[in-house]
VEXMARPA-247812 format. One record per residue (C-alpha): x, y, z; chain. Coordinates in steps of 0.5 Angstrom, whole numbers, padded with zeros to 4 digits. Example, Ala and Ser with C-alpha at 12.3 -4.5 7.8 and 13.67 -1.06 7.14 Angstrom:
2
     u     v     w kette
  0025 -0009  0016     A
  0027 -0002  0014     A
***
This chain:
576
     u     v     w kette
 -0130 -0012 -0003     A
 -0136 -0015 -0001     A
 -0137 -0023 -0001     A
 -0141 -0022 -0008     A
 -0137 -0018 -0011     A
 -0131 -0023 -0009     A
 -0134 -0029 -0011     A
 -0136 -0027 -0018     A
 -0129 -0024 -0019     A
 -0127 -0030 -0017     A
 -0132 -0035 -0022     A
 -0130 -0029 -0028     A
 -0123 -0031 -0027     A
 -0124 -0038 -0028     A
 -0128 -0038 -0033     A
 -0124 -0033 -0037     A
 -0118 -0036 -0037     A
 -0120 -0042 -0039     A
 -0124 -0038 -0045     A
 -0118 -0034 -0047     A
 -0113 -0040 -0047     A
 -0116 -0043 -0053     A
 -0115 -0037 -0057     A
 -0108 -0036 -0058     A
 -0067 -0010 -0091     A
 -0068 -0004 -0089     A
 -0070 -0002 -0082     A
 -0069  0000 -0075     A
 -0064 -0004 -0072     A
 -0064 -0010 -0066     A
 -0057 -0008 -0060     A
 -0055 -0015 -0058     A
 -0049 -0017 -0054     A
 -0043 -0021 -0057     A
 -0042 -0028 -0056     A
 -0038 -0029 -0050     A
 -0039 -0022 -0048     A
 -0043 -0025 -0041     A
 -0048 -0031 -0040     A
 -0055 -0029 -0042     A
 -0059 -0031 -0036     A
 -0066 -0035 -0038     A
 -0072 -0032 -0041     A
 -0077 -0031 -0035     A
 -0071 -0031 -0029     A
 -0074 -0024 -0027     A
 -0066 -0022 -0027     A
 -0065 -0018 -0035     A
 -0058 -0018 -0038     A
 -0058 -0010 -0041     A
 -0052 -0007 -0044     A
 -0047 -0003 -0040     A
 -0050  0004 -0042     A
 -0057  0002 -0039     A
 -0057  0000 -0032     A
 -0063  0001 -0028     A
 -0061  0005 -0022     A
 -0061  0000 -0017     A
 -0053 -0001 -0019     A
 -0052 -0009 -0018     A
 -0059 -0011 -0020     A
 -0057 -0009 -0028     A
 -0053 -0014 -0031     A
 -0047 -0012 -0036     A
 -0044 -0014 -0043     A
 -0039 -0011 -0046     A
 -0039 -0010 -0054     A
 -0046 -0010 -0059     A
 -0047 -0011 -0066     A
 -0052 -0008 -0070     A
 -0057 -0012 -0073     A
 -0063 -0010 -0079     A
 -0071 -0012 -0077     A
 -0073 -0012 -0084     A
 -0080 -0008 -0085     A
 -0083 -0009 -0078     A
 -0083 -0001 -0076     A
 -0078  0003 -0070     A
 -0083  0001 -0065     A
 -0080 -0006 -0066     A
 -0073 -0005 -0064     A
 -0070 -0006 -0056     A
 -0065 -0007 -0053     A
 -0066 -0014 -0050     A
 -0068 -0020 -0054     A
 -0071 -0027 -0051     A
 -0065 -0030 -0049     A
 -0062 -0025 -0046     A
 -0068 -0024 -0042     A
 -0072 -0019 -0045     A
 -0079 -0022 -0046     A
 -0082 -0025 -0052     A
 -0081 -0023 -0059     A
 -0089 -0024 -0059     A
 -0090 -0020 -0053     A
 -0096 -0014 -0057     A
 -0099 -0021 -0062     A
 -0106 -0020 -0061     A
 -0107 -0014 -0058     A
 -0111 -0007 -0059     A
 -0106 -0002 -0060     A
 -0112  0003 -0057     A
 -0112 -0002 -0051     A
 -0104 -0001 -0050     A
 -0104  0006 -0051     A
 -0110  0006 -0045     A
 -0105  0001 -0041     A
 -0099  0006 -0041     A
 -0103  0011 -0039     A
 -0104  0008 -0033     A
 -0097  0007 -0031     A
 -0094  0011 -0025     A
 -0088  0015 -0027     A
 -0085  0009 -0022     A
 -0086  0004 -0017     A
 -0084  0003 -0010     A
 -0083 -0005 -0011     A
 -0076 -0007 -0014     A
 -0080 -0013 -0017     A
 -0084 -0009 -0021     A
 -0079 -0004 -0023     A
 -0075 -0010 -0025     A
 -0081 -0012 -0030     A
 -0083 -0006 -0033     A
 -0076 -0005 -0036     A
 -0076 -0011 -0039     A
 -0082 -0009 -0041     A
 -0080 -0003 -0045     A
 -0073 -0005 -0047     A
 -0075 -0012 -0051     A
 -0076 -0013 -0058     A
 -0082 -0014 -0061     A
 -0087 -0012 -0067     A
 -0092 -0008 -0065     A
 -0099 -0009 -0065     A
 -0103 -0004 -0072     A
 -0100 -0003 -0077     A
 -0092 -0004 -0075     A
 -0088 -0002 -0082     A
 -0091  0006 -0080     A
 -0093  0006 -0073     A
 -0088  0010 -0068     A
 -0093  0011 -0062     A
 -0091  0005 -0058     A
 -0083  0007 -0059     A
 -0085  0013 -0056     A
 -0090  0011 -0051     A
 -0084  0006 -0049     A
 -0078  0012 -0049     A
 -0083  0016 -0045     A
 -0084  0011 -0040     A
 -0076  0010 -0039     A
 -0074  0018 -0038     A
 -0080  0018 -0033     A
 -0076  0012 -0029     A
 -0070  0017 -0031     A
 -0066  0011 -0034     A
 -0064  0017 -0039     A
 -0057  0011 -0041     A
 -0062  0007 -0044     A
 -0067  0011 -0048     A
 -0061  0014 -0052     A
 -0059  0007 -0054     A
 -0067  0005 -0055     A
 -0068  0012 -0060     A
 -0061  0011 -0063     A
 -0062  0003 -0065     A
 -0069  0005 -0067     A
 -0066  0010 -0073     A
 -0072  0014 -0071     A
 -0069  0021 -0069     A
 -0068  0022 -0076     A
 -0074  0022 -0078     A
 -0076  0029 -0075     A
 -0082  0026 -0071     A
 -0083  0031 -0064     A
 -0086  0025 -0060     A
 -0079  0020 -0061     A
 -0075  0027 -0061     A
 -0077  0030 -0054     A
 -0076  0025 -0050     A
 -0069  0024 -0053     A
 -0068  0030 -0052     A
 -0069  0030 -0046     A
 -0065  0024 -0044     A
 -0059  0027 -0047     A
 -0060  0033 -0042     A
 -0061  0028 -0036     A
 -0054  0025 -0039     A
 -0051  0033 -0039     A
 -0050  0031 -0047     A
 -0052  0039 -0048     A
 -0049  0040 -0054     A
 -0052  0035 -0059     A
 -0059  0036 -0055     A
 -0059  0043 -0058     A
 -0058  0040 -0064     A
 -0064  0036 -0065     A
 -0068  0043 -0061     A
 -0065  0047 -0067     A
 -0068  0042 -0072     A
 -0075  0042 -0068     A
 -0075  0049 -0068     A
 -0075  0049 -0075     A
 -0080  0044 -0077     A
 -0085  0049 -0073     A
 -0084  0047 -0066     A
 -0087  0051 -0059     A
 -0087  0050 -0052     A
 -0082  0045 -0050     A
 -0078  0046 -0057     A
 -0078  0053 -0056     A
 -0076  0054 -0048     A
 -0071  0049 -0050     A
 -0069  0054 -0055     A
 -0068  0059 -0051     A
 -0063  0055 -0046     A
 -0059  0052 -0053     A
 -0058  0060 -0054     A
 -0056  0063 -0047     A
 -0051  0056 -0048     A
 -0049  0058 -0054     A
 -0048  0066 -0053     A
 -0053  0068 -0057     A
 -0057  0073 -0053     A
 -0062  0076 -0057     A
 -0065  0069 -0060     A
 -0066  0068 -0053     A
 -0069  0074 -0052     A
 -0074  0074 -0058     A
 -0076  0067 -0056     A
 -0077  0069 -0050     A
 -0082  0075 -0052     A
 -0085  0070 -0056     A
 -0086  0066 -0050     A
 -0089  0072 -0047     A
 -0094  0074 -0051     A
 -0097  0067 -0051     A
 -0097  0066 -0044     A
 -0094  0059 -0046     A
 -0089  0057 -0039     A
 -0087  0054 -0034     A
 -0085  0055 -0026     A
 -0078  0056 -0026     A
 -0076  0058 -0033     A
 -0076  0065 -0033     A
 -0072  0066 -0027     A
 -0067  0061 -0029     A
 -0067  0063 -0036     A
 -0065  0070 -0032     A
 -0060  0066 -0028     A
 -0056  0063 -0034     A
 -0057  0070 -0039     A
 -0054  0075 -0033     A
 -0053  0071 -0027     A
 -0058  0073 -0023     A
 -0060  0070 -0017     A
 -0065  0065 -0018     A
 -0070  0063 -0012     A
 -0073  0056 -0013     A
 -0080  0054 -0009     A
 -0081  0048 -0010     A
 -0077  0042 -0015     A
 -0083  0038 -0015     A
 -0084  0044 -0021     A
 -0077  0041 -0024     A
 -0077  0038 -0032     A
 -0071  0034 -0034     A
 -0069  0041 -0039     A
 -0071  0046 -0033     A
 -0066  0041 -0028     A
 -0061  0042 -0033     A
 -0062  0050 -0034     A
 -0062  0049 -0026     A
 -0056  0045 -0025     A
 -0052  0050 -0030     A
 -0054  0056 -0026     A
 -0049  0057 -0021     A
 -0053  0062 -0018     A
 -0060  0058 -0017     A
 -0061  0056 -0011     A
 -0067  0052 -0007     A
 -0073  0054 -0001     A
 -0076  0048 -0002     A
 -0073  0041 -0004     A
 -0080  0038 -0005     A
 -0081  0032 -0009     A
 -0078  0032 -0015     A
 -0079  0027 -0021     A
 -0074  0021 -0020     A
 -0070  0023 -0026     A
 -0070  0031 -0024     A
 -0068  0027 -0016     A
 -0062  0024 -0019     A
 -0059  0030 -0022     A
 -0060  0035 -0016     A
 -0057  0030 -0012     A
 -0051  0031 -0014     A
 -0051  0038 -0014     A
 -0045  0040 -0010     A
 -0048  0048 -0009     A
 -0054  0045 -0005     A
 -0054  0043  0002     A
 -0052  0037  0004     A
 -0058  0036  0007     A
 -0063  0037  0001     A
 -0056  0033 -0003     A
 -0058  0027  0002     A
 -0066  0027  0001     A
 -0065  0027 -0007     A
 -0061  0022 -0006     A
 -0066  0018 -0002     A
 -0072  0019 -0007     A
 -0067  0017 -0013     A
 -0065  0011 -0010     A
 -0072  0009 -0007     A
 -0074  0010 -0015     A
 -0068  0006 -0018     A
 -0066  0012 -0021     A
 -0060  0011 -0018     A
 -0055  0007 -0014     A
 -0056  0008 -0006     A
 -0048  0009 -0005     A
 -0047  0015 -0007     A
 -0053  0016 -0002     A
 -0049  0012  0004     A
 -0043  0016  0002     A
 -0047  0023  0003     A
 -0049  0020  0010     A
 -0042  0021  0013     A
 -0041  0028  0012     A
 -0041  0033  0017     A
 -0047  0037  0016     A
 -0052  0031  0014     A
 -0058  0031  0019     A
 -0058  0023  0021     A
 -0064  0025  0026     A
 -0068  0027  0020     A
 -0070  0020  0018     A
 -0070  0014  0021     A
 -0065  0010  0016     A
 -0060  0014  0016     A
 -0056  0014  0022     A
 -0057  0005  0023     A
 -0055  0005  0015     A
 -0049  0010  0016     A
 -0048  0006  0022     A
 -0047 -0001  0017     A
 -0043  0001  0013     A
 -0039  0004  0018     A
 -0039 -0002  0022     A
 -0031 -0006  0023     A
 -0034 -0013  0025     A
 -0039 -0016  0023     A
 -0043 -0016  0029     A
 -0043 -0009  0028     A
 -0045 -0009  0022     A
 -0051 -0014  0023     A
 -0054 -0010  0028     A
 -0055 -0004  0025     A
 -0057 -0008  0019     A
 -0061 -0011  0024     A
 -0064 -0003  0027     A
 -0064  0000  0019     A
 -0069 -0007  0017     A
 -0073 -0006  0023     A
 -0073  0002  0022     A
 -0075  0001  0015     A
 -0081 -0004  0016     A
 -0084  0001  0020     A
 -0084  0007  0015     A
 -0086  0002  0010     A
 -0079  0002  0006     A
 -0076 -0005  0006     A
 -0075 -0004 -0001     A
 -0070  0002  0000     A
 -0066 -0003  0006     A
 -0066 -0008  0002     A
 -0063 -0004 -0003     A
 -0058  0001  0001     A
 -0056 -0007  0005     A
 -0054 -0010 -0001     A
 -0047 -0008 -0002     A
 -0047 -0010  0006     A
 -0050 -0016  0006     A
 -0045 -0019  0000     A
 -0040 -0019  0005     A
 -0044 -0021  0013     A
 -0044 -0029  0013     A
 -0049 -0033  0014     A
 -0045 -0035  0021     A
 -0048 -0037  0028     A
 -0047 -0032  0031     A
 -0050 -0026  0026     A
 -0057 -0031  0027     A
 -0061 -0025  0030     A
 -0061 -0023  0024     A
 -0063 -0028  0019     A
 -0070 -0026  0018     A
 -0069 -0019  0016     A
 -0062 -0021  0011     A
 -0067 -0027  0009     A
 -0072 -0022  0007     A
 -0068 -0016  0004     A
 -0064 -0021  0000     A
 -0071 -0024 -0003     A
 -0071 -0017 -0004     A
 -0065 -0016 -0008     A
 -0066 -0022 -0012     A
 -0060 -0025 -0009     A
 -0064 -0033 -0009     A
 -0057 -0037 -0006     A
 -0056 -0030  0000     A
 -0063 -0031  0002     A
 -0063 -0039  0002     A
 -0056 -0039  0006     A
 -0060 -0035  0011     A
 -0066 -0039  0011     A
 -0061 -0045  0012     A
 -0057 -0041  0019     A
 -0064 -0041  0022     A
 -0066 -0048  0021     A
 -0059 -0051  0023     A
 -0060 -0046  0029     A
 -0068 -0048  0030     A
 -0065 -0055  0031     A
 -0060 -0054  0035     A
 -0065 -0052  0040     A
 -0064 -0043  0039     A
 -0071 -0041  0041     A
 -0071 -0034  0037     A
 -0069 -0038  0030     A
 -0073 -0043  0031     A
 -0079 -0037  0031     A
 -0075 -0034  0025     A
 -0075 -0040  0021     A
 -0083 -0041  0023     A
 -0084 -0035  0021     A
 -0081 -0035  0014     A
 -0084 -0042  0011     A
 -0089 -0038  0007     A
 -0084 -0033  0004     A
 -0079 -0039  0003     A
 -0084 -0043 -0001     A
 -0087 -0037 -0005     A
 -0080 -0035 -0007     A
 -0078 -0041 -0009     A
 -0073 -0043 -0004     A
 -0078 -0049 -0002     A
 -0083 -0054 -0005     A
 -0091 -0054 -0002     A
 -0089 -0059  0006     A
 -0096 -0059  0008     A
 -0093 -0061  0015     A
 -0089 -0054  0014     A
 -0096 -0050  0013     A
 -0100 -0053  0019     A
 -0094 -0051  0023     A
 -0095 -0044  0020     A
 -0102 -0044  0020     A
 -0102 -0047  0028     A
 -0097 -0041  0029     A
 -0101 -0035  0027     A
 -0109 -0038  0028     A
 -0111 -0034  0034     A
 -0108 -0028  0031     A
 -0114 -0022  0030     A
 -0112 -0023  0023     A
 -0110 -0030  0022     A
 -0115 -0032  0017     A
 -0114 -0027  0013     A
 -0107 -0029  0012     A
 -0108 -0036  0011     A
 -0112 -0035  0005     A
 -0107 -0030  0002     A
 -0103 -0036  0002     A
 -0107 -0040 -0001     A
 -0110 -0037 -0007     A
 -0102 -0033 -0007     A
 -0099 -0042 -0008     A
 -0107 -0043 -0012     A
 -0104 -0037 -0017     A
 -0096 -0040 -0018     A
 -0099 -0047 -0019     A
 -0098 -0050 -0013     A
 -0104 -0051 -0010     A
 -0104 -0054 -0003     A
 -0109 -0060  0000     A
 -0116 -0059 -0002     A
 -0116 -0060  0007     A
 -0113 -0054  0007     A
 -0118 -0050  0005     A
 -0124 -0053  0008     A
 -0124 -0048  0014     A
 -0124 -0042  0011     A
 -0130 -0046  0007     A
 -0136 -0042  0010     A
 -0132 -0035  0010     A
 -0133 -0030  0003     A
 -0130 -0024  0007     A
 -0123 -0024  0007     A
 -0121 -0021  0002     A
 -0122 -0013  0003     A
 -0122 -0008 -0001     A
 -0120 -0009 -0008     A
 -0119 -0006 -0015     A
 -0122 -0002 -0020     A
 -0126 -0008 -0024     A
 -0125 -0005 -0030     A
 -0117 -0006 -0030     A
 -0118 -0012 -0026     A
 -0122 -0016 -0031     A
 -0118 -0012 -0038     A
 -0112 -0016 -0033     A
 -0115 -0023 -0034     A
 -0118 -0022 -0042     A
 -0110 -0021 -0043     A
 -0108 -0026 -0039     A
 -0112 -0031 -0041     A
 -0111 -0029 -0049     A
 -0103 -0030 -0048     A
 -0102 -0023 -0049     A
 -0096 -0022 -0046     A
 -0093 -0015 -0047     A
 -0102 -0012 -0045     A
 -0101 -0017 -0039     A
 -0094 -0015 -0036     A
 -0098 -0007 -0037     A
 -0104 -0008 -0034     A
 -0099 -0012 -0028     A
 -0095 -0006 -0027     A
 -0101 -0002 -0027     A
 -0104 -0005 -0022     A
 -0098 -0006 -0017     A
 -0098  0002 -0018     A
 -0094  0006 -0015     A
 -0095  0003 -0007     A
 -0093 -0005 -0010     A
 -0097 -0011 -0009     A
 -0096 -0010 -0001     A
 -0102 -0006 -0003     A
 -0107 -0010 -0007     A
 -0112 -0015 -0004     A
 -0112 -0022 -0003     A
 -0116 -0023 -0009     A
 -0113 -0018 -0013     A
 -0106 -0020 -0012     A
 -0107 -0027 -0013     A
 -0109 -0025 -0020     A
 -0103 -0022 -0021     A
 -0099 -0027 -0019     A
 -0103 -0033 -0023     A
 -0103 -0028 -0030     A
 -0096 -0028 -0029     A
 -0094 -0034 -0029     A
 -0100 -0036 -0034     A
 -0095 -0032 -0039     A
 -0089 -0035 -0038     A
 -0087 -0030 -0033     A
 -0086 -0035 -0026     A
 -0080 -0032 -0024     A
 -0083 -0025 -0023     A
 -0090 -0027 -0021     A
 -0086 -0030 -0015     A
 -0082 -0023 -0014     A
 -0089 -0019 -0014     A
 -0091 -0025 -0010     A
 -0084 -0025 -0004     A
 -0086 -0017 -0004     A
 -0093 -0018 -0003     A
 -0092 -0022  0004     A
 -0086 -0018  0006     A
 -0090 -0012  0006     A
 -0095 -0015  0010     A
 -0090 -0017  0015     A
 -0089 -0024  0013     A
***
């Protein structure tokens, strides 16, 4: 980004902000939780409360409550319906007021399927599951519901569609845009037969392409071999496929054997076709979509190799919960050497002392940071740091558990650790006292410390003849300008003469519909123009700038708690 470029996007954020900050019966129903089912957590605390049925993947990460009760939205459309209201941690019921339903639509296309940053992650769900009336005209409109349900099965949280598209009472209502995604999250569920009941009514309202290729499978499921071949033909005849299908729809017909190239090419209905083809076999384990990673990874037919792969991929998504892929790490025929997580995550969980364990932790952390995955350690160490204490003796690991715990969201692990380091530094361990040096931009950014001048002059000292020394000082000072804890006006006066620092940036167009929204209070346009941003490689890929305007539009829509998560990714991912 040249210094031009930088210092006006900066003038256009201070004054846009500002600018905007002036401006301010029957029907679908609203799932929300019994009283005493389970504590909600606070609005903003970037932990949502979901029900049972729709975890996130990420296993723990999901909270639980038991019962629901049903409640009626009088008049307002099916796209206001959710599954998480603002005291259960779902964003405000205000979330679309103001916005141009062009503009949503606009956002969501930019969304990836999935993103890498478990901060983002965590967002975008609550985001999509939260109730609130929708921009346009909500006593008709539908499009956001499906947008959202889309989005959902992309992330493959097929759990949380059904109940999203059933408190909707949408699928009734015959709309092929509600009905697919439904359908095809029933197929992730293995929920064949009542999928096949919403395909039959489809069908006959017209519909082709998906509808009828998923004809097809209902009909080879239900032994109804010439409605099968009909469609088949007619498919044919109009050139209207895709990879895979016909030789699987061969396999189910005949039990043929059918040879596969790539799973990338895999749909959630062509993985279920796939999975219930016992003669259905892989060249190529490719890289699926998250949803269709998940399901081929518990597929006992395939090799173990490529079972452990899927599972690795689905758990770096947050489509499904790393244990089962730790498990798959102890049997035989599992390739350890084919990735460098794998052989010290196995070890971990192995271990038999909590040195042991502390130590492959330790070698998985450092494996994961060279490969760019500190997410997927963190992840897969969770359940393994639960039960490491913050001891003495296990401070060589206090910075990488420090880090993976922010990771996790696990606030009061990582502060247990910051304060092993610095019991340790003041007892005169050189190695923590380096350790604790290190972390005092992360404890400040995530919340575990407040602003100590003191403490970002030791920092600041610490890293000053680094190649990249200054480029680090101004991330943290524009990241602590974006959370509202600005440092002394001294701090910056060093920095005074450069404009340069910044880097590469991001598209003007996104970044500047990013402060409109932010600075119009608009918080559902706001959150989808953050997750579109961050994209699918997080916010350790955004440039300084950039990301502070992420961080600072977060929290300039009530969302403090997950601007500093997007903000503790950010510096971990630079190595902070």
């Amino acid at each position: 980004m040249s210094a031009l470029r930088t210092s006006v996007l900066a003038a256009l954020a201070a004054a846009l902000f500002p600018l905007f900050a002036a401006a301010q019966s029957s029907g679908p129903r609203l799932l929300i939780p019994l009283p005493g089912t389970e504590a909600p957590k606070t609005p903003g605390s970037g932990e949502a409360t979901t029900p049972r049925a729709a975890t996130d993947g990420d296993g723990a990460e999901a909270g639980t409550t038991g019962g629901i009760r049903v409640e009626t939205l009088s008049r307002i459309g099916a796209s206001a319906t959710g599954l998480l209201t603002e005291a259960e941690g779902g964003l405000p019921a205000t979330l679309w007021r103001g916005s141009d339903p062009a503009v949503i639509g606009a956002l969501f296309a930019r969304l990836p399927d999935t993103w890498s940053s478990r901060a983002a992650r965590r967002l975008a769900r609550r985001l999509l599951l939260s109730a609130g009336p929708p921009p346009g005209n909500p006593a008709a409109d539908t499009d956001l519901l499906a947008a959202r349900l889309r989005r959902l099965v992309a992330m493959g949280d097929a759990d949380a569609v059904v109940q999203l598209a059933e408190a909707a009472a949408a699928v009734s209502s015959g709309d092929a845009a509600i009905a697919r995604p439904y359908v095809e999250a029933l197929l992730l569920k293995n929920q064949v037969e009542q999928a096949c009941g919403l395909v039959a009514a489809q069908v006959r309202q017209g519909g082709t392409d998906f509808w009828q290729r998923a004809s097809v499978f209902c009909d080879l499921q239900a032994g109804r071999r010439t409605e099968a071949d009909l469609t088949r033909a007619i498919l044919a005849d109009t050139g209207r496929t895709d990879p895979g299908f016909a030789e699987l729809a061969d396999s189910l017909a005949d039990g043929t054997p059918a040879k596969l190239a790539d799973a990338g090419d895999l749909t959630p209905l062509t993985v279920t076709m796939f999975a219930l083809a016992g003669n259905a076999t892989l060249t190529d384990p490719g890289t699926p979509a998250p949803p269709v990673a998940a399901v081929l990874a518990t597929i006992p037919r395939l090799k173990t190799i490529h079972r452990v792969a899927f599972g690795e991929q689905a758990a770096a998504a947050g489509t499904m919960p790393p244990a089962p892929v730790i498990l798959a790490y102890g049997e035989k025929d599992a390739d350890l050497s084919a990735s460098v997580l794998r052989a010290p995550v196995s070890a971990a969980a192995q271990a038999a002392t909590n040195t042991a364990r502390a130590e492959a932790m330790l070698a998985a952390w450092n494996a994961g940071t060279g490969a760019g995955q500190q997410s997927l350690v963190a992840g897969m160490c969770r359940g393994l740091l639960d039960r490491t204490p913050a001891a003495t003796e296990l401070a060589f690991l206090g910075g990488p558990a420090l880090r993976m715990q922010i990771l996790n969201g696990d606030t009061e692990g990582a502060r247990g650790w910051l304060d092993l380091l610095r019991r340790r530094a003041a007892a005169g361990d050189g190695p923590s006292a380096l350790a604790q040096t290190a972390a005092i931009p992360l404890a400040v950014v995530s919340g575990l410390d407040p602003v100590n001048e003191r403490r970002l002059a030791i920092w600041r000292d610490a890293t000053r003849d680094e190649a990249n020394g200054d480029a680090r000082w101004l991330r943290l000072l524009l990241l602590l300008d974006a959370l509202g804890m600005p440092a002394a006006d001294s701090a910056w006066a060093e920095l005074l003469p450069h404009d340069d620092l910044a880097g590469a940036g991001t598209g003007a167009v996104l970044w500047r519909q990013l402060v409109m929204s932010a600075g119009g209070n608009r918080t559902g346009e706001t959150v989808l123009a953050v997750l579109a941003m961050v994209g699918r490689q997080g916010p350790g890929g955004l440039d300084p700038v950039t990301l502070s305007t992420v961080v600072g539009a977060l929290r300039r829509v009530g969302l403090a708690e997950d601007a500093r998560q997007i903000a503790a990714e950010a510096l971990i991912a630079a190595g902070e």
